[in-house]
N, C-alpha and C positions, 0 to 999 in steps of 0.2 A: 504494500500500500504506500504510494506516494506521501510526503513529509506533511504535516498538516499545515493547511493557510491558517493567516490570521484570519479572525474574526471581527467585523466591523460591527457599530452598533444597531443596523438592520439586520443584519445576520441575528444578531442577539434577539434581538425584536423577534424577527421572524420564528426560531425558537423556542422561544415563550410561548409565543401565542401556539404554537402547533403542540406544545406539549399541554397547554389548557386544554386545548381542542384539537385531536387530531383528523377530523375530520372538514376542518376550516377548510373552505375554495379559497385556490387562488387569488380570486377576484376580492376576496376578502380578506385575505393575509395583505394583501398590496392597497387594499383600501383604509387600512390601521397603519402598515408601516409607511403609508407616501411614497410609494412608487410604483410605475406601473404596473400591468397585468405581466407582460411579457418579462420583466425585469423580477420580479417574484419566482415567476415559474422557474427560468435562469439558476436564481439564486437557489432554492427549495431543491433544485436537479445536482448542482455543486453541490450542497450540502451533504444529499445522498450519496453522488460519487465521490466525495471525500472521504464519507464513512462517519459525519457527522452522526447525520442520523440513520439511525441502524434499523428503524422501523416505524410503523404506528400501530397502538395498540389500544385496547379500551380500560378501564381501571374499571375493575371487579370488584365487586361488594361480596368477599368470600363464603360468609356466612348466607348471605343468600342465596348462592348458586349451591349449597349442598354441602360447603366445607366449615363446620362449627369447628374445627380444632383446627390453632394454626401454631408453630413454635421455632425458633429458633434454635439450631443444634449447632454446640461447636462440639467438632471432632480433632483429635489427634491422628497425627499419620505418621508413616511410615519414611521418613527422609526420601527425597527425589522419587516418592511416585504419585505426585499433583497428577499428571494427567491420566494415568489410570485411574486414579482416584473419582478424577471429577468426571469422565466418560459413565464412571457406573452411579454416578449418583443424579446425572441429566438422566439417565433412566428411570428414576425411581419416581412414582407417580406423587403427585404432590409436589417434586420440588417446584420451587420457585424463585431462586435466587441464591447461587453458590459461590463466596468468595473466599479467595487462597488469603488470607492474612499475616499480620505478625502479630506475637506477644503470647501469649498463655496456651494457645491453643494455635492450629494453622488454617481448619476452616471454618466457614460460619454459612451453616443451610438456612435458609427458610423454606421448611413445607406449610403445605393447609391439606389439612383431610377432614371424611368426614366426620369425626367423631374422633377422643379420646383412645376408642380400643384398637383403632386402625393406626392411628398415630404411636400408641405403644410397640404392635406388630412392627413397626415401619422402622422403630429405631431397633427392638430387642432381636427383632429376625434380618432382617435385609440390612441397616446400616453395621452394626456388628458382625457379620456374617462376611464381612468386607475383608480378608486378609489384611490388608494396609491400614483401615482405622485398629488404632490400638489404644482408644479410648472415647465415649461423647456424655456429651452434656445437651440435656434437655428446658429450653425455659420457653413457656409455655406464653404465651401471648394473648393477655384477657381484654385487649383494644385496639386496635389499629386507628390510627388515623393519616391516609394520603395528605400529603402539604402538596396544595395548589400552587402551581408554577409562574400564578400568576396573581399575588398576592390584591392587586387593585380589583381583582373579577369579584363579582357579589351575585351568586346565585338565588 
């Protein structure tokens, strides 16, 4: 992937606003940030082929869609096997967000399932089951709240 460009403060603009809404038209991103239709589109198409943005996606209200249990697991590994590691754990239904860290621990999961007993299953049989974890921590998550990327929006 090519070296990243700077980002200007339309760019910025533009980002926000798509992370608010990623369903915004063009015509609408270019009518907030002040410039044109074509010069939006442009911009929105860089961004993507730079790797800015990596997607669009909707923001889930977990518990509604059927996942009441949601938790955070940090696990211990096994020295240099990150990428086996994190192959097997995109598998694992639930996850949601796996990152390689530093300090106490090296990874940090977020799954949501449906329930408590599936969530116990999910660390006591499939995360420990893992050769390379060689140890996890379960903290369990009794709120969520998304922060809007767009702190001036008032829904």
């Amino acid at each position: 992937m090519p070296p990243a460009r700077p980002l200007d403060a339309i760019d910025r603009d533009i980002l926000r606003l798509l992370q608010a809404d990623g369903r915004a038209s063009v015509r609408s991103v270019a009518e907030r940030v002040h410039v044109s239709r074509a010069n939006a589109y442009a911009r929105i198409n860089r961004l993507i082929d730079d790797g800015v943005i990596r997607g669009f996606s909707a923001r889930v209200n977990h518990e509604r869609a059927g996942h009441g249990a949601s938790a955070y697991i940090t696990l211990k590994i096994v020295q240099n096997s990150w990428r086996t590691v994190r192959e097997q754990l995109q598998a694992l239904p639930g996850a949601a967000h796996i990152a390689l860290v530093s300090g106490d621990f090296d990874v940090l999961l977020l799954v949501h399932t449906p329930d408590n007993r599936t969530l116990r299953e999910l660390v006591l049989t499939r995360l420990q089951s893992i050769p390379e974890v060689l140890s996890t921590r379960t903290l369990l998550v009794f709120e969520e709240t998304d922060l809007d990327p767009d702190p001036d929006r008032r829904d």
